[in-house]
C-alpha positions as CSV (number, residue, x, y, z in Angstrom):
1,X,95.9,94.3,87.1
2,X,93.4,96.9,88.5
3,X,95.1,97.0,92.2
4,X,96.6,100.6,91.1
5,X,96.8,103.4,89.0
6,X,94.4,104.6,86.4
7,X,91.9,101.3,86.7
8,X,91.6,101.4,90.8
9,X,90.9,105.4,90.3
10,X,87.6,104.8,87.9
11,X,86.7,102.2,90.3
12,X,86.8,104.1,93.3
13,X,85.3,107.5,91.9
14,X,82.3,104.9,90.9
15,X,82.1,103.2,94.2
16,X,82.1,107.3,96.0
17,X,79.6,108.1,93.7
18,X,81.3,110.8,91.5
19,X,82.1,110.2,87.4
20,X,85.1,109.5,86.5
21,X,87.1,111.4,83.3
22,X,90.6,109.8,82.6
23,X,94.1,111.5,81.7
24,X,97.1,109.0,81.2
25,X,100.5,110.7,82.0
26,X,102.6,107.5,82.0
27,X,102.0,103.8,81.3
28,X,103.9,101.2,83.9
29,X,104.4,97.8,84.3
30,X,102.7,96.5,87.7
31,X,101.1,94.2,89.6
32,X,99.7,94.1,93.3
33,X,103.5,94.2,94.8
34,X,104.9,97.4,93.0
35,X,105.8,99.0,89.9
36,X,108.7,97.6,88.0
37,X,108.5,100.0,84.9
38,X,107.4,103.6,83.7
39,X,107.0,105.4,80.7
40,X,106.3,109.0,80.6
41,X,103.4,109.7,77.8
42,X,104.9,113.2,75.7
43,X,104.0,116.4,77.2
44,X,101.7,117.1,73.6
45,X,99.6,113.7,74.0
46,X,98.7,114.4,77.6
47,X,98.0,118.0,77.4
48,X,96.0,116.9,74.0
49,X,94.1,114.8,76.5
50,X,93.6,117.4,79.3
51,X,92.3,119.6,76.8
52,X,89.8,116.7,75.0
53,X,88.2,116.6,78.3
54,X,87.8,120.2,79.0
55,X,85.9,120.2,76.0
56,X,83.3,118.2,77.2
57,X,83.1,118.9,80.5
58,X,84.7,120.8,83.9
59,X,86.0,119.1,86.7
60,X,84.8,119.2,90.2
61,X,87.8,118.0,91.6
62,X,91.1,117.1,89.8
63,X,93.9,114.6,91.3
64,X,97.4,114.8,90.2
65,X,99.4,112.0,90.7
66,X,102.6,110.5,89.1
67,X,103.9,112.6,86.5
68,X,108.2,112.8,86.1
69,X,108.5,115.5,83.1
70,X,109.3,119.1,84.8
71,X,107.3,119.9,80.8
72,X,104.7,117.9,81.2
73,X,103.7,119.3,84.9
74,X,104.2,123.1,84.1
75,X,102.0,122.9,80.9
76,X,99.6,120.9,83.3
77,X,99.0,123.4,85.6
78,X,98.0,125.9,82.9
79,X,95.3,124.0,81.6
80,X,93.6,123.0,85.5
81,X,94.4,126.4,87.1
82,X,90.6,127.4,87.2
83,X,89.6,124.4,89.6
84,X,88.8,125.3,92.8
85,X,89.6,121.5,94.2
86,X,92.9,120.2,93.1
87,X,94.4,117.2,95.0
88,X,98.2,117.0,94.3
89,X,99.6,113.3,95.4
90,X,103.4,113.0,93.8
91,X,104.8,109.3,93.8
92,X,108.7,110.1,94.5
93,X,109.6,106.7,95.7
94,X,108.6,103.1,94.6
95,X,107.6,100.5,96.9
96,X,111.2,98.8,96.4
97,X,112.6,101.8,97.1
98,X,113.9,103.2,93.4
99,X,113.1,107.1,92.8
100,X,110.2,107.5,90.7
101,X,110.5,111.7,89.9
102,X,113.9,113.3,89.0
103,X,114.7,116.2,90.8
104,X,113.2,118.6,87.9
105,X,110.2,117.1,88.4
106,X,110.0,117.6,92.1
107,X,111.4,121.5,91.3
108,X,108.3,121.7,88.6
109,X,105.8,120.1,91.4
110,X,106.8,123.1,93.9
111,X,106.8,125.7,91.3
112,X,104.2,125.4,89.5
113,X,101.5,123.0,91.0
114,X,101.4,122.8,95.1
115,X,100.9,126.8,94.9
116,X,97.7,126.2,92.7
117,X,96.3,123.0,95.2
118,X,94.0,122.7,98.1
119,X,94.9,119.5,99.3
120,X,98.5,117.9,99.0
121,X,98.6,114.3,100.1
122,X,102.1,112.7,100.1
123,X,103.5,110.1,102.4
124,X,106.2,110.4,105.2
125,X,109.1,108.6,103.0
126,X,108.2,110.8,100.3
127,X,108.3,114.4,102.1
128,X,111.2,113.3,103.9
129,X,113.3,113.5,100.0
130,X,111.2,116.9,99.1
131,X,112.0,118.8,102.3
132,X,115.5,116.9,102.9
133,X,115.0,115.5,106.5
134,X,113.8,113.2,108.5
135,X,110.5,112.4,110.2
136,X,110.8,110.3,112.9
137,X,108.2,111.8,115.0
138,X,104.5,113.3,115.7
139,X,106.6,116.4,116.3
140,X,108.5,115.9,113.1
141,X,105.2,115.2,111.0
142,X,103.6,119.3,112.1
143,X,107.1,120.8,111.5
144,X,107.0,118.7,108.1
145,X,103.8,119.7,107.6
146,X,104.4,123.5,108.5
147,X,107.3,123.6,106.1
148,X,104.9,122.1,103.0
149,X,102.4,125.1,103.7
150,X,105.0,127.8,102.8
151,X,105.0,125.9,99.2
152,X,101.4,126.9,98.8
153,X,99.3,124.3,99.2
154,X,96.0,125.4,101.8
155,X,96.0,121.5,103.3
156,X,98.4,118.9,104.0
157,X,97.7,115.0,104.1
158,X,101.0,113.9,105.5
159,X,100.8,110.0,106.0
160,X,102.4,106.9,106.9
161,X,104.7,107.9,110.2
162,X,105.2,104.6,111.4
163,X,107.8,105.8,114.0
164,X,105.8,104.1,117.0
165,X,105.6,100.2,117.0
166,X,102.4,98.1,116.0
167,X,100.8,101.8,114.4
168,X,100.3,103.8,111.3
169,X,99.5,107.9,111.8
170,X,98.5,110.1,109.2
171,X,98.4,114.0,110.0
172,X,95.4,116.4,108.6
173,X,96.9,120.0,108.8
174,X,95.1,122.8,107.7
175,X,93.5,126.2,108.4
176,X,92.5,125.7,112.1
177,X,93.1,122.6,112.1
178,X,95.9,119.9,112.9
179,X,94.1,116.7,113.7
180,X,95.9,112.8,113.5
181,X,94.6,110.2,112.2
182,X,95.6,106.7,113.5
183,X,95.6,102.6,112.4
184,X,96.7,99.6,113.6
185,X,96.3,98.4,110.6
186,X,100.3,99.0,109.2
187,X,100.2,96.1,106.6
188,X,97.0,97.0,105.3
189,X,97.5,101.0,104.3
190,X,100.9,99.9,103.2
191,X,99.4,97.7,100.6
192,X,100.1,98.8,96.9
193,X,97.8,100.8,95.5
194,X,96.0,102.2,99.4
195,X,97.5,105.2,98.6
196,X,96.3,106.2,95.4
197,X,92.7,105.3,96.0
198,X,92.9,107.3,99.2
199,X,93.6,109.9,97.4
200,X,91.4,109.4,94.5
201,X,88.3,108.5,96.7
202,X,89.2,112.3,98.5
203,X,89.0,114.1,95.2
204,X,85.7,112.3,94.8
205,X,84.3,113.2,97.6
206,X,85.4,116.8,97.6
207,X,83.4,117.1,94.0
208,X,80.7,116.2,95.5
209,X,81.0,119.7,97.7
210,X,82.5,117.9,101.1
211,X,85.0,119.8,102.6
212,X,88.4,118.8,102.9
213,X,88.3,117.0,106.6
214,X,84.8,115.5,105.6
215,X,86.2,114.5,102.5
216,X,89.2,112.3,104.2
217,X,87.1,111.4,106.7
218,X,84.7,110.0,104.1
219,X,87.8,108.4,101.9
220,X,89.4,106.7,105.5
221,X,85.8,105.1,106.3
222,X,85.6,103.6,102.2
223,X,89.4,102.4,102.5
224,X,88.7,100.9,105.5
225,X,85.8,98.9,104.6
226,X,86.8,98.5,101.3
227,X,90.5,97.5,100.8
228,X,92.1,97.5,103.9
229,X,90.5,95.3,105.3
230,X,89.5,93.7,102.3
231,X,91.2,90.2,102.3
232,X,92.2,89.8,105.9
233,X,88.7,90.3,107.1
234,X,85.3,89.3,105.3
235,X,83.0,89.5,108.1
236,X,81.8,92.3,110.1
237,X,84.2,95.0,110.2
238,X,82.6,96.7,113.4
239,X,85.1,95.7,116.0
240,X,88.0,96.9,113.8
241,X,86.5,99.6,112.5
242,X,85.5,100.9,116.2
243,X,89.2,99.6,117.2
244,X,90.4,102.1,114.6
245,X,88.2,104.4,116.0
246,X,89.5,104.2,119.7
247,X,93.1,104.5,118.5
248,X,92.4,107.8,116.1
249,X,90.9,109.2,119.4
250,X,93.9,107.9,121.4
251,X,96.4,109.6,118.8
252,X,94.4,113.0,119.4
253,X,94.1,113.0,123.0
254,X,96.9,110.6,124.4
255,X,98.5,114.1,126.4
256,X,95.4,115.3,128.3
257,X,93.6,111.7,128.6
258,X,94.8,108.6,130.1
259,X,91.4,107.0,131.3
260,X,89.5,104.0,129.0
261,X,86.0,106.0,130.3
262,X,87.1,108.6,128.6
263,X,87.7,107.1,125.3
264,X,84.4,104.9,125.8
265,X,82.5,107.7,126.5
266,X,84.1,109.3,122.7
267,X,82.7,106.1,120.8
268,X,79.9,105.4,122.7
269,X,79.9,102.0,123.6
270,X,80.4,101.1,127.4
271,X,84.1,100.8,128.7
272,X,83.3,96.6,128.9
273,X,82.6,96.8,125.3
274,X,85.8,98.5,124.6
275,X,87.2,95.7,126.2
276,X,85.7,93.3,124.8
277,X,86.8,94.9,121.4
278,X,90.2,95.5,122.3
279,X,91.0,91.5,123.6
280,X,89.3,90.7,120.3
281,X,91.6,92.5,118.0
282,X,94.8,93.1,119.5
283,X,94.7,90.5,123.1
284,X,95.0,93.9,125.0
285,X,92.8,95.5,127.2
286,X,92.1,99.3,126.5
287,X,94.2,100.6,129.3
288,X,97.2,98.3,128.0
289,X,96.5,99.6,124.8
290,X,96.7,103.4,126.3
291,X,99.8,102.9,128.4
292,X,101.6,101.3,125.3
293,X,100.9,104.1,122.9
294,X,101.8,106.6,125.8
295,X,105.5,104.6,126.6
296,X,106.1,104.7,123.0
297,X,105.6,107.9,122.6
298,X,107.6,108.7,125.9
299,X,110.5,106.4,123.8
300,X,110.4,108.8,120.6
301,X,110.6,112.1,123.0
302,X,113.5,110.6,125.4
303,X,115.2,109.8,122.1
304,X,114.9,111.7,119.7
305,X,114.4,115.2,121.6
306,X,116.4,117.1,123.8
307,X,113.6,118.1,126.0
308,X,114.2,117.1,129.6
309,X,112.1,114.7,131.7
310,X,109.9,117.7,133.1
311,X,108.7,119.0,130.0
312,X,108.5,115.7,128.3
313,X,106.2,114.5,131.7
314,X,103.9,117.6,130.7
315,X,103.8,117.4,127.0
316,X,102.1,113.6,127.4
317,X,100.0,114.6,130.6
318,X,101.4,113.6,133.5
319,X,100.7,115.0,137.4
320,X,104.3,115.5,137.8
321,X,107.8,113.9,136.9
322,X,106.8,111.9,139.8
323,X,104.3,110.8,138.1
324,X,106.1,110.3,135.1
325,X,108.9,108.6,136.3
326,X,106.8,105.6,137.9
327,X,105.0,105.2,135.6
328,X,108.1,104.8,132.8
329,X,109.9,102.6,135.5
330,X,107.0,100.8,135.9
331,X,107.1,99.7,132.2
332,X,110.5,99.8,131.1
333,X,112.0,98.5,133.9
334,X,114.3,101.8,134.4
335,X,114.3,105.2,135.2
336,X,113.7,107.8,132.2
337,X,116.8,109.3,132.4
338,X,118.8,105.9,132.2
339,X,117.4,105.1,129.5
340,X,117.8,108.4,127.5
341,X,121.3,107.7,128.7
342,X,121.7,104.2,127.5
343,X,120.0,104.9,123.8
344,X,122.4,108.0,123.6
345,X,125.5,105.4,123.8
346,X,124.7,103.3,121.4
């Protein structure tokens, strides 16, 4: 129906201004609310196709994306290896929740194709299965991300943590570089098919010679404006987009910046604006919105951490435990410690 897979690719390679070249590795059965069915092509009639293109032409860029034959993915890797910009984004789970990839195929994916990429992009649910644990934190989301490195890929696209209420964060990790991305949006990115034209819309970008936090950067802006957003919000995108904006810059900078002028300042815009954005999209003002994000993150670290109320206090940029502990109280209603102790009874 064009919300996914091989049609919404073309689409958004046309719409990012790169040229599109095509090869099928499985047909499905889908709509816009998930895939119900898959058939994997043979491993002869897609390398056949891999090798019709080749003929033709090179690739800038090359995405990889659903494949579940360990065959199929080794003799893939073969025939791309001389690409300088390949974007590996395996579908392990299905929207409903069924495995997409058998385990082979995951042990072909490490083997033979995340040492040869430059970008792997794979969500939260999904990295959780390939490494075998969980992610229930920003913390969790670096070591995650850490761990994926040692399989060879030079830059990790982890997204989806939705650990912290009303938010989606996607981590960018790479050489010099660890930066979040952040959306209130969690509906919207969760959509069917927002993942694979993410990724699709990055390879684009990066044949067109952006580098790889341009190219995301680049991607995030398109998805925003383009499908995101798409049905829940035909007019003027600005306030949500700049909304978006503030709570990227809040994800990056929540432990050394509590102050809405300092986040005004980042986008610009005067700290009334901000406001004025702010009571427009969520019913918050900016320094409700900060102290939220900032007591759910003090939740995650109280409760899923073993750090103690001092070093938590410093890790999210606090004067003292003083500090710390008034201003938890202040919104919870109880002391830090008591409610470490409570959530650790239950």
């Amino acid at each position: 129906m064009g919300n996914a897979g091989i049609q919404a690719d073309v689409r958004t390679i046309k719409d990012m201004g790169g040229y599109a070249v095509t090869v099928v590795t499985a047909v499905t059965i889908q709509n816009s609310m998930g895939i119900t069915n898959v058939h994997q092509l043979p491993t002869d009639l897609v390398i056949g196709q891999v090798k019709a293109v080749y003929e033709e032409m090179v690739p800038q860029a090359i995405k990889v994306g659903m494949i579940d034959n360990a065959t199929t993915i080794s003799a893939i890797s073969k025939e791309i290896l001389g690409c300088s910009n390949i974007i590996c984004s395996p579908v392990i789970l299905a929207s409903h929740g069924g495995l997409l990839m058998s385990n082979d195929s995951l042990i072909a994916y490490r083997q033979y194709v995340f040492p040869i990429c430059k970008l792997l992009i794979i969500k939260c649910t999904d990295a959780e299965i390939l490494l075998g644990r969980r992610i229930s934190t920003d913390a969790d989301m670096k070591e995650a991300a850490r761990l994926m490195h040692e399989m060879g890929p030079e830059w990790v696209l982890l997204r989806g943590g939705t650990f912290a209420k009303e938010r989606i964060n996607a981590l960018l990790s790479g050489p010099n570089c660890q930066k979040f991305f952040s959306s209130v949006n969690i509906e919207g990115w969760q959509r069917h098919g927002v993942g694979g034209a993410l990724s699709t819309a990055i390879a684009a970008r990066l044949a067109q010679a952006d580098d790889v936090p341009t190219a995301i950067t680049n991607a995030h802006n398109y998805m925003h404006s383009q499908v995101v957003y798409a049905s829940t919000q035909p007019r003027s995108l600005q306030p949500h987009n700049l909304y978006n904006q503030f709570i990227t810059l809040l994800s990056q900078h929540y432990t050394t910046a509590h102050d809405v002028s300092f986040y005004a300042a980042q986008l610009s815009i005067s700290t009334r604006y901000l406001s004025q954005i702010t009571n427009a999209v969520c019913g918050r003002s900016p320094k409700q919105v900060i102290d939220d994000y900032l007591v759910q993150e003090c939740e995650q670290q109280l409760s899923t951490t073993s750090q103690t109320i001092q070093q938590i206090s410093q890790q999210l940029g606090f004067t003292s435990q003083i500090a710390f502990t008034k201003f938890f109280k202040a919104k919870k209603g109880c002391a830090p410690t008591v409610y470490r102790d409570g959530r650790m009874l239950r």
